[in-house]
Structure formats: structure tokens, C-alpha cells
ChimeraX commands (.cxc) that place a marker at each C-alpha (Angstrom):
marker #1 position 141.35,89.95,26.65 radius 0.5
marker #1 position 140.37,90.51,30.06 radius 0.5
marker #1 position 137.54,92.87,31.01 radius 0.5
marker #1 position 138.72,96.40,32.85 radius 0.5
marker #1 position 136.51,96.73,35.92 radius 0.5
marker #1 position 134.05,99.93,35.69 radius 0.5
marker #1 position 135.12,101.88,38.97 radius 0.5
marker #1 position 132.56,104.55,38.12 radius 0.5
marker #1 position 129.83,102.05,38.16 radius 0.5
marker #1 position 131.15,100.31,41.45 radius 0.5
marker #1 position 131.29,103.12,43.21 radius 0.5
marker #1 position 127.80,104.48,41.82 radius 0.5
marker #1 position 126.74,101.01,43.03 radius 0.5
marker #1 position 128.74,101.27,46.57 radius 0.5
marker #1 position 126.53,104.92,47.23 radius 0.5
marker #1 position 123.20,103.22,46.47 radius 0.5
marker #1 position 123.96,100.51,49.02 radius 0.5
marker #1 position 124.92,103.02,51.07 radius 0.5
marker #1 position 122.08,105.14,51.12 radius 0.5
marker #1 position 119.79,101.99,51.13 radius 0.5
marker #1 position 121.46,100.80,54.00 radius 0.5
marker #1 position 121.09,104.33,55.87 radius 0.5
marker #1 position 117.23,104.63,54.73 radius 0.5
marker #1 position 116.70,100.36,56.34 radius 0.5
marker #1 position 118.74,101.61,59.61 radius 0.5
marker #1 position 116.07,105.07,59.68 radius 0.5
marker #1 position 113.28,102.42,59.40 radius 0.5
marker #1 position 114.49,100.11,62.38 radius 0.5
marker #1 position 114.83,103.15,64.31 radius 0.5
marker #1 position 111.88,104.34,63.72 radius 0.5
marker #1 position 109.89,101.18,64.40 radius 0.5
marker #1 position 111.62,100.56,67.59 radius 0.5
marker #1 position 110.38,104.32,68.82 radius 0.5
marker #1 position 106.88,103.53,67.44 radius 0.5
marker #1 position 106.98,100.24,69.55 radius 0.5
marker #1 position 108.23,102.20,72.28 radius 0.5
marker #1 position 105.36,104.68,72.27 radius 0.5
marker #1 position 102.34,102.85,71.31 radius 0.5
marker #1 position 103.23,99.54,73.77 radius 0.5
marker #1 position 103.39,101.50,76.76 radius 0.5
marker #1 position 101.55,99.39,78.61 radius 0.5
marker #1 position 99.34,96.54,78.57 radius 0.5
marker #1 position 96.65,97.31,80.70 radius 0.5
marker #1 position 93.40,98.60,79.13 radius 0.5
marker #1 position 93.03,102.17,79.49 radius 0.5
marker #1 position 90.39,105.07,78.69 radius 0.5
marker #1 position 91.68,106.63,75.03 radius 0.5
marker #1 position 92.61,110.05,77.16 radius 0.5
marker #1 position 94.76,108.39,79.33 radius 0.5
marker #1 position 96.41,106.21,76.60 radius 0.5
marker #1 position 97.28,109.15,74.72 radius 0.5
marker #1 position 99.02,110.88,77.89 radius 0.5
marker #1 position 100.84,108.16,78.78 radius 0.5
marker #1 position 102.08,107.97,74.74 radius 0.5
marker #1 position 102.77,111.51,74.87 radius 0.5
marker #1 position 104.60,110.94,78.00 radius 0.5
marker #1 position 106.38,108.06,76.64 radius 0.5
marker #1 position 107.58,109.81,73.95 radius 0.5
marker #1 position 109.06,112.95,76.00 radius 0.5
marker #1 position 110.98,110.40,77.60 radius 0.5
marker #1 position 112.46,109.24,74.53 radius 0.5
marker #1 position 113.22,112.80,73.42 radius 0.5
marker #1 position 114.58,113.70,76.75 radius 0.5
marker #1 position 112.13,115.94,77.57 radius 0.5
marker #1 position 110.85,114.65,80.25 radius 0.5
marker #1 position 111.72,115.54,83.76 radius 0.5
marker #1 position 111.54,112.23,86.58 radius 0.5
marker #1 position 107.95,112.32,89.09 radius 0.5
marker #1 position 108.23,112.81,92.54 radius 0.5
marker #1 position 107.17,110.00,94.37 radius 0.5
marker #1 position 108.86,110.54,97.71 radius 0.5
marker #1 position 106.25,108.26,100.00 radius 0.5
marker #1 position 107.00,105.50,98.29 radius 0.5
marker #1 position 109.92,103.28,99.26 radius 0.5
marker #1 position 111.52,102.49,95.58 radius 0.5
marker #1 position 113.80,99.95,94.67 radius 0.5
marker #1 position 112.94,97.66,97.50 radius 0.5
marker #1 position 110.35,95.12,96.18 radius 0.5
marker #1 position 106.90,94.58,97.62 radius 0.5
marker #1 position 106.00,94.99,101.32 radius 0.5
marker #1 position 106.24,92.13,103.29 radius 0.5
marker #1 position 104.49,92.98,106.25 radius 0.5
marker #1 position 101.45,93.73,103.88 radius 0.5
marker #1 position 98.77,91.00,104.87 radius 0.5
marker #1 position 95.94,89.65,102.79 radius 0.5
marker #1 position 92.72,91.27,104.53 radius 0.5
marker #1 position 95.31,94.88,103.67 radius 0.5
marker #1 position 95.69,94.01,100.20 radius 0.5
marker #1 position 91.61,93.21,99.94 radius 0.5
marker #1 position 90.95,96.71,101.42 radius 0.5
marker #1 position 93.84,98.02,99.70 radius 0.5
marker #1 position 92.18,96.77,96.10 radius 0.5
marker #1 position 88.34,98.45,97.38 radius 0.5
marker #1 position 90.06,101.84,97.90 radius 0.5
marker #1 position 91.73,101.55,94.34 radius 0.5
marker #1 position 88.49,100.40,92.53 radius 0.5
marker #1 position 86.52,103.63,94.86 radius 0.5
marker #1 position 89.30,106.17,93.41 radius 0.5
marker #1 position 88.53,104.54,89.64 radius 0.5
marker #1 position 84.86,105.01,90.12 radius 0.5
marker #1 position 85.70,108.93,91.47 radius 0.5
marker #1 position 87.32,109.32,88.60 radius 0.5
marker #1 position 85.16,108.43,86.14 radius 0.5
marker #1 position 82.37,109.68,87.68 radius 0.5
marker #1 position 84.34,113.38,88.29 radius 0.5
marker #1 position 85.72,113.42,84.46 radius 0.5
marker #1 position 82.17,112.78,83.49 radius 0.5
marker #1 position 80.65,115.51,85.14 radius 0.5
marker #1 position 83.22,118.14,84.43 radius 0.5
marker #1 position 82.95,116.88,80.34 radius 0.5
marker #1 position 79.64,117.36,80.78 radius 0.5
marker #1 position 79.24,120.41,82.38 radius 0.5
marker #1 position 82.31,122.34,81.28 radius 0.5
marker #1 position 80.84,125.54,80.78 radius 0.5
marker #1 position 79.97,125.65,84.37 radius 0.5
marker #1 position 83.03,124.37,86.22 radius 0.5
marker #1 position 86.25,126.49,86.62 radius 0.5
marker #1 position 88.86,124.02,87.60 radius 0.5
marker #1 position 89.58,120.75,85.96 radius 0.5
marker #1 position 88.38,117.57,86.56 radius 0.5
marker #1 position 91.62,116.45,88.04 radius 0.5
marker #1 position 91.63,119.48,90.23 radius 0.5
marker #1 position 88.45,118.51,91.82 radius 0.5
marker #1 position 89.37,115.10,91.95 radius 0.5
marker #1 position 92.08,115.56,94.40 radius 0.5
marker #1 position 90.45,118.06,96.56 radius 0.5
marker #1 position 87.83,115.43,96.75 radius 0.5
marker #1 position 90.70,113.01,98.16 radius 0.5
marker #1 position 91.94,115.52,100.19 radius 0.5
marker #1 position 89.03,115.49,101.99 radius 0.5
marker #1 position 88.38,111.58,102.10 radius 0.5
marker #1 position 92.20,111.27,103.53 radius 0.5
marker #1 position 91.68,114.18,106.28 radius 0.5
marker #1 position 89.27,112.09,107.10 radius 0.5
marker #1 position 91.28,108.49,107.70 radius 0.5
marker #1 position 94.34,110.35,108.87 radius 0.5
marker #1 position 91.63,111.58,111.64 radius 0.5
marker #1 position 90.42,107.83,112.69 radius 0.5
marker #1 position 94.16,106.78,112.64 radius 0.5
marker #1 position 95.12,109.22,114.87 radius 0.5
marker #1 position 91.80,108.83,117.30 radius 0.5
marker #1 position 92.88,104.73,117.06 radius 0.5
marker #1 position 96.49,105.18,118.20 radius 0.5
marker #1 position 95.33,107.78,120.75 radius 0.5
marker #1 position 92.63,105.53,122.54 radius 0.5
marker #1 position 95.06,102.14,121.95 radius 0.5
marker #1 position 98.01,103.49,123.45 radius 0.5
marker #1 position 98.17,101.07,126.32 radius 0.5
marker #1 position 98.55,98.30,123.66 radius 0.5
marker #1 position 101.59,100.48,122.07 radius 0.5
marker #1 position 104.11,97.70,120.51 radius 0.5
marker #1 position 101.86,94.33,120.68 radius 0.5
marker #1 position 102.08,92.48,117.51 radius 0.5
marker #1 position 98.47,93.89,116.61 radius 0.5
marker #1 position 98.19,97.18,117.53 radius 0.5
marker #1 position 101.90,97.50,115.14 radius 0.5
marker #1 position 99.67,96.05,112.57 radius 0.5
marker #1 position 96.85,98.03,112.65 radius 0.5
marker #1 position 99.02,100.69,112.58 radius 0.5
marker #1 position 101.21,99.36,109.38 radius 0.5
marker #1 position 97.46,99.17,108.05 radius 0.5
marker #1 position 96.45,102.60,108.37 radius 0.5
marker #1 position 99.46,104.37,107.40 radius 0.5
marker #1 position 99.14,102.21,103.92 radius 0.5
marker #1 position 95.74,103.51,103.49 radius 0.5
marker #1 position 96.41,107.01,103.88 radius 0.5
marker #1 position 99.66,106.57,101.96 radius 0.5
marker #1 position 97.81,105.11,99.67 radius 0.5
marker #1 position 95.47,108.60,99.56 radius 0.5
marker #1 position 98.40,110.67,99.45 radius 0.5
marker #1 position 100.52,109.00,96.30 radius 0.5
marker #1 position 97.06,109.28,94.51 radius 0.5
marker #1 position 96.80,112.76,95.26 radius 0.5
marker #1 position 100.16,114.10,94.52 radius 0.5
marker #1 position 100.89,111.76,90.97 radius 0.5
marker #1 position 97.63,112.99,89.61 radius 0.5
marker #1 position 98.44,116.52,90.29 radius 0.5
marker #1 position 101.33,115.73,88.93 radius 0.5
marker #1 position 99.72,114.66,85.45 radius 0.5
marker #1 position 96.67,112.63,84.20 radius 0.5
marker #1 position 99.37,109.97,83.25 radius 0.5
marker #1 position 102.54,109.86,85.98 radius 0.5
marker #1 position 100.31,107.24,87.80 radius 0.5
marker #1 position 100.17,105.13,84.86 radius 0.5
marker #1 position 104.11,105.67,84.93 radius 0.5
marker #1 position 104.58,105.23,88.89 radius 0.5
marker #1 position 102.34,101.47,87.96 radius 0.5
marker #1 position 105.26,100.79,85.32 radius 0.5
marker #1 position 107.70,101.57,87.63 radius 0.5
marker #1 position 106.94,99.33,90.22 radius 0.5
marker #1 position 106.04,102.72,92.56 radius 0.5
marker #1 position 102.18,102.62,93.53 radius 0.5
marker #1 position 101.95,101.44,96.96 radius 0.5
marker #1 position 98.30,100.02,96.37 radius 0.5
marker #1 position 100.00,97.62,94.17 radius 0.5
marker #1 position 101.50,96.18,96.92 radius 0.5
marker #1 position 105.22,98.26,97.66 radius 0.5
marker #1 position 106.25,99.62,100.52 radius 0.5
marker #1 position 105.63,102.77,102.29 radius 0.5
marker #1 position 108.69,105.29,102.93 radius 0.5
marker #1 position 108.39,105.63,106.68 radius 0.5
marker #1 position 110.80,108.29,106.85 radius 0.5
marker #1 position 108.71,110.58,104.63 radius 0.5
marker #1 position 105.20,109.13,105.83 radius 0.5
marker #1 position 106.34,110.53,109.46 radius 0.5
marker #1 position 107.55,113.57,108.75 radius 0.5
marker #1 position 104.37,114.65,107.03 radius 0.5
marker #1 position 101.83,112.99,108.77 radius 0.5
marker #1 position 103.32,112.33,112.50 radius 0.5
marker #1 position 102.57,108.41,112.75 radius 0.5
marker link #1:1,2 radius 0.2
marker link #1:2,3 radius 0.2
marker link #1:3,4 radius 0.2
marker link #1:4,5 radius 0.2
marker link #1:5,6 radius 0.2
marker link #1:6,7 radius 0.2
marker link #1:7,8 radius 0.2
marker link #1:8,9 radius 0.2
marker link #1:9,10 radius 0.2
marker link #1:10,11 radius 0.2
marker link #1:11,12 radius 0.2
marker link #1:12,13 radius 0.2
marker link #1:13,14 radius 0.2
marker link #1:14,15 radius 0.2
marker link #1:15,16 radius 0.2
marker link #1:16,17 radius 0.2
marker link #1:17,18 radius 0.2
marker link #1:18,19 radius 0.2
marker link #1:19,20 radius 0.2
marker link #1:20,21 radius 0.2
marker link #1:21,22 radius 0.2
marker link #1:22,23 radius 0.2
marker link #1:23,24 radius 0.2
marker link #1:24,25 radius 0.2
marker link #1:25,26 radius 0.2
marker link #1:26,27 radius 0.2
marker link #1:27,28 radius 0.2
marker link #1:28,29 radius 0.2
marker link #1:29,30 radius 0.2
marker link #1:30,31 radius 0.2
marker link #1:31,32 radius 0.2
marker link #1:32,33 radius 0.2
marker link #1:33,34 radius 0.2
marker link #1:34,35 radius 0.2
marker link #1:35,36 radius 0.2
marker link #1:36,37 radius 0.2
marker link #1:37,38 radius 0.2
marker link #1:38,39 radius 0.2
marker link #1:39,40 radius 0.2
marker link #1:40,41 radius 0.2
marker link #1:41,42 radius 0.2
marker link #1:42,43 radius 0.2
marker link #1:43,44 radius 0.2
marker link #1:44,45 radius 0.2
marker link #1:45,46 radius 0.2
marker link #1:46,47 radius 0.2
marker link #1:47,48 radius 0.2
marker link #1:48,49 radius 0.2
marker link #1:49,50 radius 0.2
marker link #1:50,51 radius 0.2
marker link #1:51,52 radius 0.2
marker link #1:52,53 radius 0.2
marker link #1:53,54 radius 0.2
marker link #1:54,55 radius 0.2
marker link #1:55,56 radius 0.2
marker link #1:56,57 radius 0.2
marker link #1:57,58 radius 0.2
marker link #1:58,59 radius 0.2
marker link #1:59,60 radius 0.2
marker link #1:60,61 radius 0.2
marker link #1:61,62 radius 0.2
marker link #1:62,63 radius 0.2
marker link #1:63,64 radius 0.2
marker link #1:64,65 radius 0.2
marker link #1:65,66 radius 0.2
marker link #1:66,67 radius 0.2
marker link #1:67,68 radius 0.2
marker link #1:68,69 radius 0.2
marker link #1:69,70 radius 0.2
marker link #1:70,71 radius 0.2
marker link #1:71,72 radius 0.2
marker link #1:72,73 radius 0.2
marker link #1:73,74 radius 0.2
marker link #1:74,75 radius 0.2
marker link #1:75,76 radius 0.2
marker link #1:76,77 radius 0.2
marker link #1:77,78 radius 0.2
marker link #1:78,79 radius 0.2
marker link #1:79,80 radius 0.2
marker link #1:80,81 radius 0.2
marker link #1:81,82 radius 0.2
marker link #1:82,83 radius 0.2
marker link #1:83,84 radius 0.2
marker link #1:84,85 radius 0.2
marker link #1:85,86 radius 0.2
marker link #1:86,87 radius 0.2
marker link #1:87,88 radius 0.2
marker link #1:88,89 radius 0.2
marker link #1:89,90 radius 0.2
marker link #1:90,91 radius 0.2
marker link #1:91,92 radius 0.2
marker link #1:92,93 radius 0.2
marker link #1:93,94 radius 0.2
marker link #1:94,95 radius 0.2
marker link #1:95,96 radius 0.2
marker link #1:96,97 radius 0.2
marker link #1:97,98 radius 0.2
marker link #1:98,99 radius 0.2
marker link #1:99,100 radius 0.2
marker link #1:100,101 radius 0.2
marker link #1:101,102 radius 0.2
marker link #1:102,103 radius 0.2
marker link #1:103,104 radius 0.2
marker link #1:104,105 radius 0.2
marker link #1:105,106 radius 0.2
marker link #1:106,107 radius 0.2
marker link #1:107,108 radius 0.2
marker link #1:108,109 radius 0.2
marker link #1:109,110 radius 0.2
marker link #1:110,111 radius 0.2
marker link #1:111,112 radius 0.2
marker link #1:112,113 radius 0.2
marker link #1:113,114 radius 0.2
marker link #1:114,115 radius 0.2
marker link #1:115,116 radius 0.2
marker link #1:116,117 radius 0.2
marker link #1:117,118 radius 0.2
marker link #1:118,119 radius 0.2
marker link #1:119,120 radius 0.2
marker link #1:120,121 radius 0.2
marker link #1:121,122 radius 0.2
marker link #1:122,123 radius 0.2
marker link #1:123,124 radius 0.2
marker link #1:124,125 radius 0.2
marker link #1:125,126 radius 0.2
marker link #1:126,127 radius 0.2
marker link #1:127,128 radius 0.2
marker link #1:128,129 radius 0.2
marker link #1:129,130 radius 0.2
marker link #1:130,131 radius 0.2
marker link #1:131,132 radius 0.2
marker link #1:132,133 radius 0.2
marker link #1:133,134 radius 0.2
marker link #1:134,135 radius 0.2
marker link #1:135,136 radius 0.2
marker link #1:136,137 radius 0.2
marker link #1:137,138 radius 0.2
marker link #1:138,139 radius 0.2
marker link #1:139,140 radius 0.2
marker link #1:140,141 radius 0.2
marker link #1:141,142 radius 0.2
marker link #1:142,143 radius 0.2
marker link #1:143,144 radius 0.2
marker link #1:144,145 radius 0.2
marker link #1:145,146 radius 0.2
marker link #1:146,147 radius 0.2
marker link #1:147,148 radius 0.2
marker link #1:148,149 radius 0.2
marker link #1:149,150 radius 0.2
marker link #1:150,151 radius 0.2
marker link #1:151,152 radius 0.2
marker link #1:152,153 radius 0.2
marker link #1:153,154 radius 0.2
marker link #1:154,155 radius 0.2
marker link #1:155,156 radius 0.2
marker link #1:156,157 radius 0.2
marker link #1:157,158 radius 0.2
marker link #1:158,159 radius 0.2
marker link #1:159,160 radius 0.2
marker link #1:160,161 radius 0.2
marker link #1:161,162 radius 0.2
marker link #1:162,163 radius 0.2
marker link #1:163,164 radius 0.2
marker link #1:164,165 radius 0.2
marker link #1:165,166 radius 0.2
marker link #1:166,167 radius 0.2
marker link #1:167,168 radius 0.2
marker link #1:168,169 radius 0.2
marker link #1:169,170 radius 0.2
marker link #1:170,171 radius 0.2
marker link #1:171,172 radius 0.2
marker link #1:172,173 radius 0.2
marker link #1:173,174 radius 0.2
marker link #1:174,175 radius 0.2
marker link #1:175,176 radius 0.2
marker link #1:176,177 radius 0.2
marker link #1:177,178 radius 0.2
marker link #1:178,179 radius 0.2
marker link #1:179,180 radius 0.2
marker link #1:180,181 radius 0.2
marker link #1:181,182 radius 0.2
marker link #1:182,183 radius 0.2
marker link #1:183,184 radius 0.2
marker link #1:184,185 radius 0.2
marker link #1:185,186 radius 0.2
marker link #1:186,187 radius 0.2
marker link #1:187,188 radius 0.2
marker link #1:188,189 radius 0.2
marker link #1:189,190 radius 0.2
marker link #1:190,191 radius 0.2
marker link #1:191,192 radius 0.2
marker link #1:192,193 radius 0.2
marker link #1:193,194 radius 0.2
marker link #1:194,195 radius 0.2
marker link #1:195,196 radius 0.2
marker link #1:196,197 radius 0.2
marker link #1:197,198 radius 0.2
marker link #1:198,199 radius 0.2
marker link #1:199,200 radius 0.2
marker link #1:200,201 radius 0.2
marker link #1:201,202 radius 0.2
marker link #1:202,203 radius 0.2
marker link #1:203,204 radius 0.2
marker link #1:204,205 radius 0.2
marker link #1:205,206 radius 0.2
marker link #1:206,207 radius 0.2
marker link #1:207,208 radius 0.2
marker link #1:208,209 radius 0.2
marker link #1:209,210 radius 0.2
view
């Protein structure tokens, strides 16, 4: 006698494969937003900064998270060719001078909290401020006393030089007051002119008149 098939049990058995199937799918999902979050990036970073740029990372994957200005920065355009090798060495010295700032500014502020008003990243910038005033000043006393060599081949790169630097000044003033981590982002995206990308001309000139 044949057996009758048990269409209770089969589709008892068809809901726990089911819901199985649903609870492996949740745990794929989950692990590709945890891979997401906590492999950020690959650089070694202070534990404060790793945790903003997490927190970051994850506001982007919510959709929380609205998109950094970065508008003296020419994006989508690859790496500057006109950039020469004795820029990118003093290019590197100004980036390893803002880490030391840093550190040394964060330090101070932990340190003495109870006597500081503003935040560390507050006086951080103002510090830059200051420190760009005062290359934006030698540019300007350069071009003004090497005018008779106006379009050579050198005197157009000294000037792509200088306007790097102080571009260089202004993107790490304006990310940082942006947040502790949209420079870590602006690295990720390809967007920090130290790092070798170009400077949006267009923008530079209209702010800083070279």
C-alpha cells in the first residue's frame, strides 16, 4: 500500500527552511555592514579618529550622512601632473608638521580641559589660519617682485608650487572643521590634494586672487 504524503509536516518543514533561510540572509547582511564599518580603512589611526571615521561610515550606510564640501579640490580628475618631485617632498613635510600640530594641540587641550573653552580642533585651525596667512603673504610678495618673469616656464612653476601649499592649508582647514574624520574620508576618496590631486583653479582664484 503506498504511503500518503504528510502535507502538514511538509509544510511545517517548508516554514522552518524558510525562516532559517531568512535568519542566514539577516546574518550575511549583517556581516557585510560590520565589514563595512570596521574596514574603513587601512591606515593606522589614533582610536578617536578610528571611531569617527566608523561612526561616519556607518551614517553613510544608514543614509544619514550628508556629502563634505571639498570645493578646492579638483575631483574626479586623477593626480596632478604638473606636480614635481621636490613639491611632493615639501608637500609630505607640511603633512607630517600638521600631524605633529595635531597631536601636540589634542594633547594639550586633553590635558588641560578645564582651562580651555574651545576644542582642540577649533584651535587647531585657527592655528592654520594663521600659518596659511602667512604663505598666502610670501606668495603674493613672490609674484609681486617676479612679475617681469610673468609666464617663463619657472616662474609658472613656482607659482603651481605655492598655490598647492596654501591649498594644501586651506583643504586642511575647512575638512577638519568640517569633522575630526571627513579628512580621513576626503583620503578615501581620492580628494586630499597633499596626496598628490589637483588643485581647483577656478575656486583657488576666486578666494585667494592667484
Amino acid at each position: 500500500m503506498p504511503k500518503t504524503r504528510n502535507h502538514k509536516c511538509d509544510s511545517n518543514n517548508d516554514s522552518g527552511d524558510s525562516y532559517y533561510a531568512q535568519h542566514a540572509e539577516a546574518r550575511r547582511e549583517y556581516q557585510k555592514r560590520y565589514n563595512r564599518i570596521k574596514r574603513a580603512t587601512r591606515r593606522k589611526l589614533s582610536k578617536t579618529d578610528l571611531e569617527a571615521l566608523q561612526k561616519r561610515k556607518a551614517d553613510e550606510l544608514d543614509g544619514n550622512l550628508p556629502v563634505f564640501e571639498n570645493r578646492v579640490c579638483r575631483r574626479g580628475v586623477g593626480r596632478d601632473p604638473e606636480r614635481t618631485d621636490e613639491m611632493e617632498v615639501a608637500e609630505r613635510k607640511l603633512v607630517e608638521d600638521f600631524t605633529s600640530r595635531r597631536f601636540t594641540i589634542a594633547e594639550e587641550h586633553s590635558r588641560l580641559s578645564w582651562l580651555v573653552e574651545d576644542d582642540w580642533i577649533e584651535s587647531y585651525t585657527k592655528e592654520l589660519s594663521m600659518l596659511r596667512d602667512i604663505e598666502l603673504s610670501s606668495a603674493r610678495t613672490w609674484l609681486y617682485f617676479n612679475s617681469d618673469d610673468k609666464g617663463t616656464h619657472e616662474w609658472k612653476k613656482e607659482v603651481h608650487a605655492r598655490r598647492r601649499i596654501v591649498a594644501i592649508y586651506h583643504q586642511e582647514i575647512d575638512l577638519y572643521r568640517q569633522g575630526p574624520e571627513v579628512p580621513l574620508l576626503a583620503l578615501q576618496s581620492n580628494e586630499l590634494i597633499s596626496e598628490g590631486y589637483r588643485v581647483n583653479k577656478m575656486e583657488f582664484r576666486r578666494i585667494y586672487r592667484f
